[in-house]
Residue frames as qw, qx, qy, qz and C-alpha x, y, z in Angstrom:
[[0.644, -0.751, -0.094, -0.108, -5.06, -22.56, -26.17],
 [0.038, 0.793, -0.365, 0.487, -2.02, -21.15, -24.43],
 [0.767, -0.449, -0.342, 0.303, -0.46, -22.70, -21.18],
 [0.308, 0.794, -0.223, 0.475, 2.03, -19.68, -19.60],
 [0.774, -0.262, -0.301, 0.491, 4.38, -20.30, -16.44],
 [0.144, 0.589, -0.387, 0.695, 5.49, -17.48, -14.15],
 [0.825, -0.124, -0.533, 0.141, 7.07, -18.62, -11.47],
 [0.448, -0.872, 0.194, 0.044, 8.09, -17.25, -7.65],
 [0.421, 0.699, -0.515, 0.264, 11.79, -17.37, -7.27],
 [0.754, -0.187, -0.591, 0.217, 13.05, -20.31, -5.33],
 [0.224, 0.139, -0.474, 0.840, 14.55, -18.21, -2.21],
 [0.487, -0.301, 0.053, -0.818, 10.86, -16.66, -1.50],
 [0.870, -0.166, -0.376, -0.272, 9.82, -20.78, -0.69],
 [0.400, -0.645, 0.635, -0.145, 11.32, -22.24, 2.61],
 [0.847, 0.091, 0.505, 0.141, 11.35, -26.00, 1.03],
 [0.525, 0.832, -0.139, -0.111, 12.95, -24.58, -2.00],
 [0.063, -0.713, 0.682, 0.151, 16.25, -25.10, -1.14],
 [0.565, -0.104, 0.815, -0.071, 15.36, -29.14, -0.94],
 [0.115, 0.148, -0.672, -0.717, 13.31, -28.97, -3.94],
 [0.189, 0.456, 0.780, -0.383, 10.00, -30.17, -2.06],
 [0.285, 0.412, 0.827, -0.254, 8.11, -27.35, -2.66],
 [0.273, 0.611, -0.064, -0.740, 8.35, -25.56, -5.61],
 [0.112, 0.146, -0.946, -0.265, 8.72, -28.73, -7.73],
 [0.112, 0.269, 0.957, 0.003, 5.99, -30.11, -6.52],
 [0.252, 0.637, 0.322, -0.654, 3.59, -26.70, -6.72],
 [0.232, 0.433, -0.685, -0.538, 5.03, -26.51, -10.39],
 [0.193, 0.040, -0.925, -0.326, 3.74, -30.19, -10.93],
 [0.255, 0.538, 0.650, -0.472, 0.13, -29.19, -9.05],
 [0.227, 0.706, -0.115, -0.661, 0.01, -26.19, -11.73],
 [0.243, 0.344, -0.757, -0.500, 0.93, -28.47, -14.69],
 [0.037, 0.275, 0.961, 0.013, -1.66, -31.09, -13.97],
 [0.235, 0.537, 0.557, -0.589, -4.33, -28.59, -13.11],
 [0.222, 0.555, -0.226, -0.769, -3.62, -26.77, -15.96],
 [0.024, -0.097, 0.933, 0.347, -3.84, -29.94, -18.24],
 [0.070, 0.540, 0.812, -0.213, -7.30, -31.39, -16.50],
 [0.313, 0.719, 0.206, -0.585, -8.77, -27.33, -17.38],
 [0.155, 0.565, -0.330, -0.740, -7.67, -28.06, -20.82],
 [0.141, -0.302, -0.910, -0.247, -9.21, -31.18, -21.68],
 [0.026, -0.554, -0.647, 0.524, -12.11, -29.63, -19.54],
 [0.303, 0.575, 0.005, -0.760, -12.50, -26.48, -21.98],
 [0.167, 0.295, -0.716, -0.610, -11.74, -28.14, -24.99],
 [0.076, 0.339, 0.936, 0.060, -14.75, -30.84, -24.43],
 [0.052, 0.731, 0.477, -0.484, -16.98, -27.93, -23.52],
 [0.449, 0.487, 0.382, 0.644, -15.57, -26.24, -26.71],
 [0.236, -0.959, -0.015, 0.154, -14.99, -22.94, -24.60],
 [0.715, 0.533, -0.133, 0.432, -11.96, -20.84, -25.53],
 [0.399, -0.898, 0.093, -0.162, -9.42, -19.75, -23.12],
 [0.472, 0.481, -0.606, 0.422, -5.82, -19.36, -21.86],
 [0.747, -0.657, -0.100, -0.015, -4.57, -20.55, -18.55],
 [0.184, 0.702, -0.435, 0.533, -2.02, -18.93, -16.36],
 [0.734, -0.656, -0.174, 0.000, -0.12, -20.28, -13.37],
 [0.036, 0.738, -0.381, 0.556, 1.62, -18.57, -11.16],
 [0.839, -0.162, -0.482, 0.194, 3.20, -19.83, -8.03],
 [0.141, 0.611, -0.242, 0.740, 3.15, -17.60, -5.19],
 [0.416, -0.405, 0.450, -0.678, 3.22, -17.55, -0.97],
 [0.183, -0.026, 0.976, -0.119, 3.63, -21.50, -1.01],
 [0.597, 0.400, 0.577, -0.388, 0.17, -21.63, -3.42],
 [0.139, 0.093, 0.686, 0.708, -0.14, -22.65, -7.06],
 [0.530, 0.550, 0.182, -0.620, -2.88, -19.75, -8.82],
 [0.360, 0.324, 0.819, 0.308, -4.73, -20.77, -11.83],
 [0.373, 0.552, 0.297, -0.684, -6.56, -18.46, -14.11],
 [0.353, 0.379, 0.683, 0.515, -8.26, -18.71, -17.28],
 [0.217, 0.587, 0.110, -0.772, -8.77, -15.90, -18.98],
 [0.676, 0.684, 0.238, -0.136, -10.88, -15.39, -22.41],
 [0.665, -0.197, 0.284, 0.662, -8.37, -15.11, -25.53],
 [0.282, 0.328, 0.354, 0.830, -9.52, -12.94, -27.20],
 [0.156, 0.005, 0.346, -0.925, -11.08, -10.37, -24.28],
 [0.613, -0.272, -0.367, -0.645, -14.53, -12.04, -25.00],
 [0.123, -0.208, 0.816, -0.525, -15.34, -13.83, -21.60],
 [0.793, -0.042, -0.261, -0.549, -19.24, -15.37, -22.70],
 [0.722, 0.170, -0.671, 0.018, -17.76, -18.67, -22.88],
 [0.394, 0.299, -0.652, 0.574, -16.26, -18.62, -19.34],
 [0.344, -0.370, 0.072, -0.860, -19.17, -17.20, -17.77],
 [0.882, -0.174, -0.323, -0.296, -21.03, -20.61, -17.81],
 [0.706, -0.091, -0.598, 0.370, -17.92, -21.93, -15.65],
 [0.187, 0.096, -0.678, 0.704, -18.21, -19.58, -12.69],
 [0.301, -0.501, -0.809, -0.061, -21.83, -19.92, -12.58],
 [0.302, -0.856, -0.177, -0.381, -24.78, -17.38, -10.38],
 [0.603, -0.752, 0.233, -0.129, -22.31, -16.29, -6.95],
 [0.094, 0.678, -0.728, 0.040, -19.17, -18.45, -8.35],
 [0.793, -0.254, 0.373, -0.409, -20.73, -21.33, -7.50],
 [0.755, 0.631, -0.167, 0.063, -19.57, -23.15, -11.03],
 [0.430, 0.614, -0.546, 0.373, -16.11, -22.05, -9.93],
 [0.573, -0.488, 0.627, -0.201, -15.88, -23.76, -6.59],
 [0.940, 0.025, 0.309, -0.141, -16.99, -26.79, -7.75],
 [0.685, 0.646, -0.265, 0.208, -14.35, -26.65, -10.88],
 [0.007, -0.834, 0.458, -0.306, -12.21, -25.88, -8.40],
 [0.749, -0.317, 0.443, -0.378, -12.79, -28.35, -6.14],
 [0.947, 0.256, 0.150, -0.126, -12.67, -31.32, -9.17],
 [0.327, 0.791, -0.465, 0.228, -9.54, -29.07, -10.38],
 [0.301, -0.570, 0.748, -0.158, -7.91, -30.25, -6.70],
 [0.874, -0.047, 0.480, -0.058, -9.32, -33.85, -7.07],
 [0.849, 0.495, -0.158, 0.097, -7.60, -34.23, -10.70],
 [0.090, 0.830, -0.410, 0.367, -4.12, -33.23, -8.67],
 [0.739, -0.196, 0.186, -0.617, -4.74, -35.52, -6.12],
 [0.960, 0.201, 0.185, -0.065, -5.08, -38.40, -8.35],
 [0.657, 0.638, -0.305, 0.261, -2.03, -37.47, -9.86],
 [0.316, 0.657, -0.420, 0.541, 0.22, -36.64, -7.42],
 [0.616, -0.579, -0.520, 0.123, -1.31, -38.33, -3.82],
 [0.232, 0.029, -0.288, 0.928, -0.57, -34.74, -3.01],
 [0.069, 0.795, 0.593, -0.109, -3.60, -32.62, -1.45],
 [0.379, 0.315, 0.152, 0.857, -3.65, -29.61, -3.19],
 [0.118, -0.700, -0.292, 0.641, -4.55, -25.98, -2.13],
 [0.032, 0.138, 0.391, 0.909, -4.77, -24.35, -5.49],
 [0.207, 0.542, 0.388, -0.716, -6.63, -21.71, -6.42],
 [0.343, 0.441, 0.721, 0.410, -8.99, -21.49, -9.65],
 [0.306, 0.575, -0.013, -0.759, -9.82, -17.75, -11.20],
 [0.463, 0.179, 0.691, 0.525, -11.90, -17.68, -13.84],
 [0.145, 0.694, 0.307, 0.634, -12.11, -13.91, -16.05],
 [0.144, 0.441, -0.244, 0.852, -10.81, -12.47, -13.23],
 [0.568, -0.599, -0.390, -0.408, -13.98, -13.31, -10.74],
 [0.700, -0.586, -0.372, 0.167, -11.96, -13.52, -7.68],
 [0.429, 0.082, -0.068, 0.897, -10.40, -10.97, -7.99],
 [0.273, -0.390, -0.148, -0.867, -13.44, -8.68, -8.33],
 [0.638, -0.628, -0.397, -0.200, -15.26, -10.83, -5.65],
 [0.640, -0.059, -0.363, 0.674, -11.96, -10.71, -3.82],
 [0.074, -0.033, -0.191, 0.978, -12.42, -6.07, -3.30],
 [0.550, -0.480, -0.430, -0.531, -16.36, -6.93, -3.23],
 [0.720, -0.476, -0.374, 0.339, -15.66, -8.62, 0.13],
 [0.362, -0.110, -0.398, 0.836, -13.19, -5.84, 1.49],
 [0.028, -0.253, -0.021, -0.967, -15.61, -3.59, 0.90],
 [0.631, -0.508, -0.404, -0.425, -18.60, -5.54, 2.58],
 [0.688, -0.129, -0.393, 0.596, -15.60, -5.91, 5.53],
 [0.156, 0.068, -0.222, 0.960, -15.36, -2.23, 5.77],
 [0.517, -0.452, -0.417, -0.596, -19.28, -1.72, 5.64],
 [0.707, -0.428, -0.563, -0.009, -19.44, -4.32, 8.44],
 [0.556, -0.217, -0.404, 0.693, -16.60, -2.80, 10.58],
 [0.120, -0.184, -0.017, -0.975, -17.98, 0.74, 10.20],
 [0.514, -0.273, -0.579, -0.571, -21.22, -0.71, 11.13],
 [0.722, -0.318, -0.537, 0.299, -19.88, -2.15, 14.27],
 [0.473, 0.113, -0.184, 0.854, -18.40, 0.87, 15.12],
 [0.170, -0.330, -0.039, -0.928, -21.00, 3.16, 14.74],
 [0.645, -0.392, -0.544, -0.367, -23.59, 0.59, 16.67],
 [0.222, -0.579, 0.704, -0.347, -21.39, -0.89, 19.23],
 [0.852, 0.030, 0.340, -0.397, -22.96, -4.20, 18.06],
 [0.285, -0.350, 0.785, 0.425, -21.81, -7.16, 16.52],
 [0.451, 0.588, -0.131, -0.658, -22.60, -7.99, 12.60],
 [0.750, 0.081, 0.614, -0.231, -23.59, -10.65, 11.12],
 [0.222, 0.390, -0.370, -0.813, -22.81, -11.13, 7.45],
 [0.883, 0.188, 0.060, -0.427, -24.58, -13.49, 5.20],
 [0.870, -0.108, 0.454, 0.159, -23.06, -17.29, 4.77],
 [0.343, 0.826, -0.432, -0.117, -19.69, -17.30, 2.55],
 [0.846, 0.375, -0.358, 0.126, -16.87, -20.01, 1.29],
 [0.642, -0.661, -0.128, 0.368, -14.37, -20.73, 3.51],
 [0.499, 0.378, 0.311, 0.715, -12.07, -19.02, 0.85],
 [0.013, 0.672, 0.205, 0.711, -14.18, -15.85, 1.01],
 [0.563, -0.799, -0.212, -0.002, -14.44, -15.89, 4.93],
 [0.711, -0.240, 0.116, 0.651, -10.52, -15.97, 5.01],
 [0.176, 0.639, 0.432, 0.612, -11.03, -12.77, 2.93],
 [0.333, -0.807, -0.122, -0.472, -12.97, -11.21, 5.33],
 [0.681, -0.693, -0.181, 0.152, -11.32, -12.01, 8.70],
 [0.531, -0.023, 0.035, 0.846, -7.77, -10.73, 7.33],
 [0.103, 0.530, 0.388, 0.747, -9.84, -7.73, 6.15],
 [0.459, -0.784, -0.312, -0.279, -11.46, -7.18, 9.19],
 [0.787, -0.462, -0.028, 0.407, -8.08, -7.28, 11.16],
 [0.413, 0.308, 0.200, 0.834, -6.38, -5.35, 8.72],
 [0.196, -0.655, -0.437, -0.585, -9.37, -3.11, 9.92],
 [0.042, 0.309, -0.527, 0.791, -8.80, -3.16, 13.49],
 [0.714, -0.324, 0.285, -0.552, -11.75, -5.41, 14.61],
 [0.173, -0.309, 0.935, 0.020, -12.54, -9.13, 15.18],
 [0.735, 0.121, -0.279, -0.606, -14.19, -11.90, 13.65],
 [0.374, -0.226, 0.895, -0.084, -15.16, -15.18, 14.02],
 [0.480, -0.123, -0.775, -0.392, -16.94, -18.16, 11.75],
 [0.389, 0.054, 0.790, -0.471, -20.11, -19.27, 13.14],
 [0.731, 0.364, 0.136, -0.560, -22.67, -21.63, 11.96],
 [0.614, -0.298, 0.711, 0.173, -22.22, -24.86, 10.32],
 [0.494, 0.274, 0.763, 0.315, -22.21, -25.81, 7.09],
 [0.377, 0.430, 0.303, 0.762, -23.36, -23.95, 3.78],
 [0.150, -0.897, -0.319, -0.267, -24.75, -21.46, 6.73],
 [0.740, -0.211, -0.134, 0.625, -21.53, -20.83, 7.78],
 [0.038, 0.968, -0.011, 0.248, -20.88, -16.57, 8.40],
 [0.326, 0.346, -0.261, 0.840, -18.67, -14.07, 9.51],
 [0.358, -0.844, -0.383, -0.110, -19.69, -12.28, 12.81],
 [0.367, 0.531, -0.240, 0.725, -18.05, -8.80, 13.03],
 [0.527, -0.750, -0.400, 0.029, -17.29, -7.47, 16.73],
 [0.033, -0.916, 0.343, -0.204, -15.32, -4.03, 18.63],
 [0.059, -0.623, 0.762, -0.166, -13.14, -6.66, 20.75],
 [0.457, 0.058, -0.887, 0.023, -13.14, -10.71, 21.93],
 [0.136, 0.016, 0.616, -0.776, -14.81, -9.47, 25.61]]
């Protein structure tokens, strides 16, 4: 198993100059990466893990080493579900380490990425949808992760959204203006 480091360039970070916060993203990204590698290796799952440190966030990904991705499958589970939670345990091992809260992100075989242009495209659906109705559009409960997705998308798009609904029924509701 593989650890690999590519790093933003200190100027792109506004704490950078102090050493705050690329130091300390760098030492989110080296713990996380640690905690997923005891974490595969019990599970006897093979895989590399890349972090990258970009737009004041430390990414994580594991990818398969040898382009076979079976193994991994079992960790992002039916909808990613698998991969929140990892994720989620991923921040608590950081946390513990570092009484820092963390804001990483966890890819595993590339899934948020592909869920990542699933969403724009269920964004452009919706906004074309709104458009053509004059109604607002409801989508179906999403992460807050994947709602942030959609509401840049939908702005990029030239309507508006808002979160409604509480909890794991939390949505997106697309609309033409705020009025």
């Amino acid at each position: 198993m593989s650890t690999e480091h590519v790093e933003e360039s200190v100027e792109e970070l506004p704490e950078a100059a102090e050493g705050g916060t690329v130091s300390r993203l760098e030492e989110e990204g080296d713990v996380a990466a640690d905690y997923l590698e005891e974490l595969l290796d019990i599970a006897d799952i093979d895989g590399d893990i890349d972090i990258e440190v970009r737009s004041g966030r430390t990414y994580i990904s594991v990818v398969s080493e040898e382009g076979d991705d079976s193994g991994l499958e079992s960790l992002v589970g039916r909808g990613g579900e698998v991969l929140e939670a990892l994720q989620e345990l991923t921040r608590l091992s950081v946390l513990t380490a570092t009484d820092n809260r963390s804001r990483l992100v966890l890819d595993i075989s590339g899934y948020r990425k592909e869920r990542s242009e699933e969403l724009y495209r269920i964004a452009e659906d919706a906004v074309s949808r709104a458009k053509t109705s004059g109604k607002e559009i409801a989508l179906a409960p999403m992460s807050a992760y994947e709602r942030k997705i959609v509401h840049d998308a939908v702005a990029e798009l030239g309507l508006v959204s808002e979160s409604e609904g509480e909890g794991p029924e939390r949505h997106i509701v697309v609309s033409l203006s705020d009025a």
